[in-house]
Structures are given as C-alpha cells and as structure tokens.
N, C-alpha and C positions, 0 to 999 in steps of 0.2 A: 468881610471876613471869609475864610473859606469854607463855604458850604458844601458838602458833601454830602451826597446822598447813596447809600452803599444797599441794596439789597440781595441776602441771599438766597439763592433760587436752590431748593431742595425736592419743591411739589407745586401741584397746578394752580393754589391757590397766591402762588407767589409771583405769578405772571402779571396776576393784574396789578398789585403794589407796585412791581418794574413801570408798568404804565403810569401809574396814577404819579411814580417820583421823576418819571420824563417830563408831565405836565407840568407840576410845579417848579422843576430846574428850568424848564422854558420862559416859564411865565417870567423864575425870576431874571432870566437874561433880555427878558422885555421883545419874546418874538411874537411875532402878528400871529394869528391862530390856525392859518395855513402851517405855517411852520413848527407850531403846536403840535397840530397833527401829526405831523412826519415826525417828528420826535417820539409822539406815542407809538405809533406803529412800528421805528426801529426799536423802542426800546422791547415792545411785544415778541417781535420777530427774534430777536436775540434771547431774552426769556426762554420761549418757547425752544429755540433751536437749542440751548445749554438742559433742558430734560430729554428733550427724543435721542441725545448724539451722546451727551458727557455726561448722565446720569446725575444732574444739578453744576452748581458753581455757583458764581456773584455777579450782579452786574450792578456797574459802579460809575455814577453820574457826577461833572463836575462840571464847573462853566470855565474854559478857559480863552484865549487868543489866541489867531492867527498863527499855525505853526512855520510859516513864511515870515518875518517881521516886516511890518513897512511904518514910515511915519505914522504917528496919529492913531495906528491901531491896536491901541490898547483900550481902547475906547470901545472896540468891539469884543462880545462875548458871544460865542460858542458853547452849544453844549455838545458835551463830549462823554459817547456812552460807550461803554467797555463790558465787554460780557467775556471773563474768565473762569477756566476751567482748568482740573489737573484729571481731567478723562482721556478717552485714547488717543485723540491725536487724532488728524486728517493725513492719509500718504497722496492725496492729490485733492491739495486745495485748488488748484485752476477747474478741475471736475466739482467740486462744492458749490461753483457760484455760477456755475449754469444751471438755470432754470431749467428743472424738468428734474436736475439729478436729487437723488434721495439713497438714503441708505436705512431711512425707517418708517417703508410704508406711506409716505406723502408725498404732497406736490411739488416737493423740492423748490420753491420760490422764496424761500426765506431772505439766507445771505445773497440772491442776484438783485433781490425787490431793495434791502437795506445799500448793496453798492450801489444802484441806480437813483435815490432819491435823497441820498446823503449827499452832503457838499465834499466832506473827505472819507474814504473808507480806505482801511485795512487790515487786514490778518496774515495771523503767523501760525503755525502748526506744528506740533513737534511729535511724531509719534511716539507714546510711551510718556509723555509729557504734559499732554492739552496744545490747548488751545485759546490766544486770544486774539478778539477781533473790534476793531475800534469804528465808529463812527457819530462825524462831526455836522451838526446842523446849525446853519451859520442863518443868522435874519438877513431879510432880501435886502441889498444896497446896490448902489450905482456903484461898480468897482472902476469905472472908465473917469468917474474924480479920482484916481489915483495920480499922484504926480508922474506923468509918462517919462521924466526925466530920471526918476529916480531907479538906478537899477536895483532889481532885488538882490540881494546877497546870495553865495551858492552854498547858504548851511540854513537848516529848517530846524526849529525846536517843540519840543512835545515833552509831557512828562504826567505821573499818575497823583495820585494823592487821595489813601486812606487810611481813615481816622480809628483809630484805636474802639476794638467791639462796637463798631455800627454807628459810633458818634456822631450827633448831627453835625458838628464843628470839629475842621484837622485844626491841631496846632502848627502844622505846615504851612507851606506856600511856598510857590513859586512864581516867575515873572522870567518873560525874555521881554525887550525893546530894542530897539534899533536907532541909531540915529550915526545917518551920515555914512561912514565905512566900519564904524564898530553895532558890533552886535553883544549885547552884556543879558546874560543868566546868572538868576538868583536863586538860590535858596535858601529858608530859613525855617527854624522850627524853634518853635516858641516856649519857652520853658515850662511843664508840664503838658498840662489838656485842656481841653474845652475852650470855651469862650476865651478868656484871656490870654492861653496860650496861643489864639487863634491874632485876638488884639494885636497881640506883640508881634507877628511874622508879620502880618498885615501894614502894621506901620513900617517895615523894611520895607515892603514891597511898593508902599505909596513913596518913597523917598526915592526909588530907583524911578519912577516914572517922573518924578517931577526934574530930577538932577540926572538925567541920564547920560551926559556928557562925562560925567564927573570920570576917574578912571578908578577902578577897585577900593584901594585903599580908603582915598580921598572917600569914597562914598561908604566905607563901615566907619569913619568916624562923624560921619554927617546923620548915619544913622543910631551911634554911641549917641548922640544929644536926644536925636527926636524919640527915640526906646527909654529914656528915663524913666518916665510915669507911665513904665508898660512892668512886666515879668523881666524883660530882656529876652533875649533869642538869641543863638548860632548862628551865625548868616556867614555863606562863603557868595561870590561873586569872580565869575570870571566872563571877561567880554576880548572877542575876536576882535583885534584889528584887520580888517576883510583887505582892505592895501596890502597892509606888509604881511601877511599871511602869518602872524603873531598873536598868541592867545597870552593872556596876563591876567593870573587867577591870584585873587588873596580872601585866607578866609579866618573864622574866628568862632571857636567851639569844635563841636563833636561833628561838623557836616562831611561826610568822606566824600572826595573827589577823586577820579579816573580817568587818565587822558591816553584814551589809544592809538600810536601809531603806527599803523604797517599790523600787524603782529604783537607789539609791544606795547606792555599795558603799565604805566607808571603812577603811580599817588601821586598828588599835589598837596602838601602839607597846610594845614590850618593851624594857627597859636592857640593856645591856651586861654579862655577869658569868656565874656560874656558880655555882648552888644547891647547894650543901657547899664551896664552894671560895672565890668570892668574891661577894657581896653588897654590891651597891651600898646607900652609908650612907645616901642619899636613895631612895627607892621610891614615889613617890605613887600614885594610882589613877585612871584612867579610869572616868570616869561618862559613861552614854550613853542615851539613852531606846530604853524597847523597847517597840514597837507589836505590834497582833494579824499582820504578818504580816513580822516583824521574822527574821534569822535569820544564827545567829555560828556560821564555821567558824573551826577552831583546828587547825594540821596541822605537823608535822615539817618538818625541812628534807630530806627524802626528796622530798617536793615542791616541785616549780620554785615558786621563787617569785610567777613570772609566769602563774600557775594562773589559766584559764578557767573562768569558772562554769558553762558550759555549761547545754543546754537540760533539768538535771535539776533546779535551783533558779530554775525559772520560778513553780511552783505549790507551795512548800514545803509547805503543810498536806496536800498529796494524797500527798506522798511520806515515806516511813520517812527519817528521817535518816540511817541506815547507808546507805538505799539513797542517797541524795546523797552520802554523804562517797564509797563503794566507786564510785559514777560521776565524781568531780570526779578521783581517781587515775587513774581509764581514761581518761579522755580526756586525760590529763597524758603518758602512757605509751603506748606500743603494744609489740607484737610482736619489734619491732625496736628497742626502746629501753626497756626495763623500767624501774620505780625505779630509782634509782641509790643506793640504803639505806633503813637502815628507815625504814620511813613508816605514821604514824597521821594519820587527819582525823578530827574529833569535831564534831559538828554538835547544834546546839540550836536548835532552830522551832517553830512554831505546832503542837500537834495537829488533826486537823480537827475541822470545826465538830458531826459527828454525834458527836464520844468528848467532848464537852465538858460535858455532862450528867452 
C-alpha cells in the first residue's frame, strides 16, 4: 500500500524525525545500510536546509520506481525525498549547489553533498514562491543486466503523493511501466482514507503490472472485477504508444488529466462511475498526439481543479517530473491552506536531450 511518510519541519527538533523517517522508508525498500545512510544524511541535509533558508516547510518520503521505465523495473523501489517550502525562493540555484556558497552563516555543503550522493537529484526555485528539491536513493544493482537491446523511451515519469494531515497511508497511488514501445501511467485514489482507501488504489496498481500490455480501457475493466471486494477507486490510465508518437488516455471518477502541447493545455475527460462498484457500459478512449516536448499530468481530487501550472512546467525536459508534480501542489497550497486530502500528481515528459543517447 502506499506508505508515506510526511514530516513537517517547523523547528530543530524536527530534523531528526526527517532522519529517523528516511531510515525506516529505506529499510522498507529493502536497502543495504550503506544506502541507509545516504538516505539519513539527505534526508538531514534537506531538513536542516528548509529552517536556515525558508523558515520551516515539509519533507515528504515515499518509495517509488525508476523515473526512466525499463522492463522488470518495477521491482525496484526508491526512496524518494522532497523537502518543500513556500519561503523566498533561490534567484540563483546553479550558486546554491556549489559547495562553499551560503546565504546563512555556513558551510554551504548541503544541496552540493545531497546532488553528489543521491542517484537522482533536482530542484526548482521560484522566487516569491519556494522552493522544491527532490532526491532519489536507489539500492546498489548491476544496471549492465539491463537488456542492451532494449532502447529507453525519450519520456521519464515522476510524480508526488500526500496523505491527507500527515496520514501514515495515501489513499492514492500511482505506477508508470513499460513494456515494449508503450509506456502507461496510472492513477488512482481510493475512496475515502487510510488503509482501505489505500487497499483499493493499490489493487489498481497491481493489475497494471501484471497486465501491462493490456491498452486503457481494456485494463479499467480488468480492474472493475479485481476492486470488487475493495472501496473501489477513480483510476484514469493513459499510456504512450512511443512508435506512433500517440497517447490514449481513458479514465473513470473524479481523476483530472492535462495534456500539454506546445503552449496548449487541454483536459482529457474521465466518465462518471466508480472502479469495483460501477462501470460505465460505454468507455471509449482518448487518442492524442505526443510531441518531443508534449507533457500529461494526472492528479487526485486533493487538487483544486482550477490547478496553475506554474512556472515549473515552463521547460519540462530540464525538470524531474516529481519535481513538477511536488511544485504544481505547492503552489495549489500554502501554509495556511494545506491539501484538503489526499493527493497524488503523476507527470509524464520529455527526458532531456543529453539522457537520450
């Protein structure tokens, strides 16, 4: 189910909980205790850098996969730690992550030590806005078992997931996989909270790994039978055919979808209904063309519907999609107005052009 572990950082005594929820998202991803370590240490570093710079915020732990898709890897978990803020902003993040720079009195090694020992880092900076900054510590594997035949796809997914007041369990979830020239993204969010709402998205998301060929439709109603003897859930599902450069989204509930391109931002409509409970008899599917800087967010109703894209999906390739989904939430949100439940955004974009080789 999906575990999340959300702490927020207000004062000094909240750094070390950031640690101690690094360890146990590690432990539960099953990393060796070298990797442990790095995990405590980013999640410290982050902690620590969201009181000296943004005067508190959250940092928010979840275990996800491969923002790349390859065969078989969903089998691997990541933890993935996100330290958001709505404080002032960085006007020159490239000066923040060289060691040495500081803006409050220190050694300035934080964000250089966290890019260097993380497997993926990124950050985004808005001034006037915050700041958030992402980093993924992945367990040691032989990457060179990868099928050399298999080419990666040129689109990378990422996306955030927090649970309604600090819940150990989102009733969200999300999943990307891959198989072959399609790449298919899920989300779903499980009717109410806690545990069983968690149940319920969770068996979506085991149906899309075991039948991943299947194409949208086909697979909300494979998931109508297995969500019976759950809550049900929203589940929309939209997967790239990466050949025809064609996306085909169909979904079912309340899950808003957003398909960018060029400038041009359009909805992609979901029915009416509810996945183990009612299925509409008709389901068609939305086809849509996807360009090299094309890019579909998929999010809960935890988010306003009336969601700002904000200036983190200006340059999609330059940004980790986590990092866009965890900035589209903060700027939805503040301080004074949290989620209002749980909420997932999953984002599928361009990789850039140097990982395309």
């Amino acid at each position: 189910m999906p575990r999340v572990w959300e702490v927020p950082v207000h004062d000094s005594t909240r750094v070390r909980d950031a640690r101690l929820a690094a360890r146990e998202a590690a432990r539960h991803a099953g990393l060796a205790d070298d990797r442990v370590a790095t995990a405590e240490l980013v999640a410290t570093e982050l902690a620590t850098n969201l009181l000296k710079h943004a005067g508190g915020g959250r940092v928010l732990l979840d275990l996800v996969g491969p923002s790349v898709p390859a065969h078989g890897d969903e089998r691997i978990l990541l933890v993935q730690i996100m330290a958001i803020d709505h404080g002032p902003g960085m006007p020159d993040t490239a000066a923040a992550l060289r060691d040495g720079f500081s803006t409050a009195a220190t050694l300035g090694a934080g964000l250089g030590t966290c890019r260097r020992i993380a497997d993926d880092f990124a950050l985004h900076s808005t001034p006037g806005r915050g700041t958030t900054v992402m980093a993924r510590i992945a367990p040691h594997r032989d990457r060179d078992t990868a099928d050399p035949h298999s080419e990666p796809p040129p689109v990378r997914a990422g996306g955030v997931n927090m649970p309604l007041a600090g819940g150990e369990f989102s009733g969200d979830a999300w999943a990307c996989v891959r198989t072959a020239d399609h790449v298919t993204l899920l989300l779903a969010d499980g009717l109410g909270h806690g545990p069983q709402a968690a149940r319920a998205s969770s068996a979506a998301v085991a149906v899309l790994r075991s039948v991943p060929h299947l194409p949208p439709a086909d697979l909300l109603r494979r998931m109508h039978t297995v969500l019976r003897d759950t809550r049900g859930a929203a589940v929309a599902v939209a997967q790239l055919d990466v050949a025809a450069a064609k996306l085909h989204f169909a979904g079912v509930g309340n899950i808003g979808a957003r398909l960018r391109d060029g400038d041009h931002w359009q909805g992609l409509v979901s029915f009416p209904g509810i996945v183990g409970a009612h299925l509409p008899a008709r389901l068609p599917q939305h086809q849509e063309r996807w360009t090299h800087d094309s890019l579909l967010v998929l999010h809960s109703d935890g988010l306003p519907s009336r969601w700002s894209p904000g200036p983190a999906v200006e340059t999609p390739s330059s940004l980790d999609p986590a990092v866009i989904a965890a900035s589209i939430v903060r700027d939805a949100s503040s301080p004074a107005r949290p989620v209002r439940d749980d909420t997932a955004v999953a984002v599928l974009g361009p990789r850039p052009p140097d990982r395309l080789s």
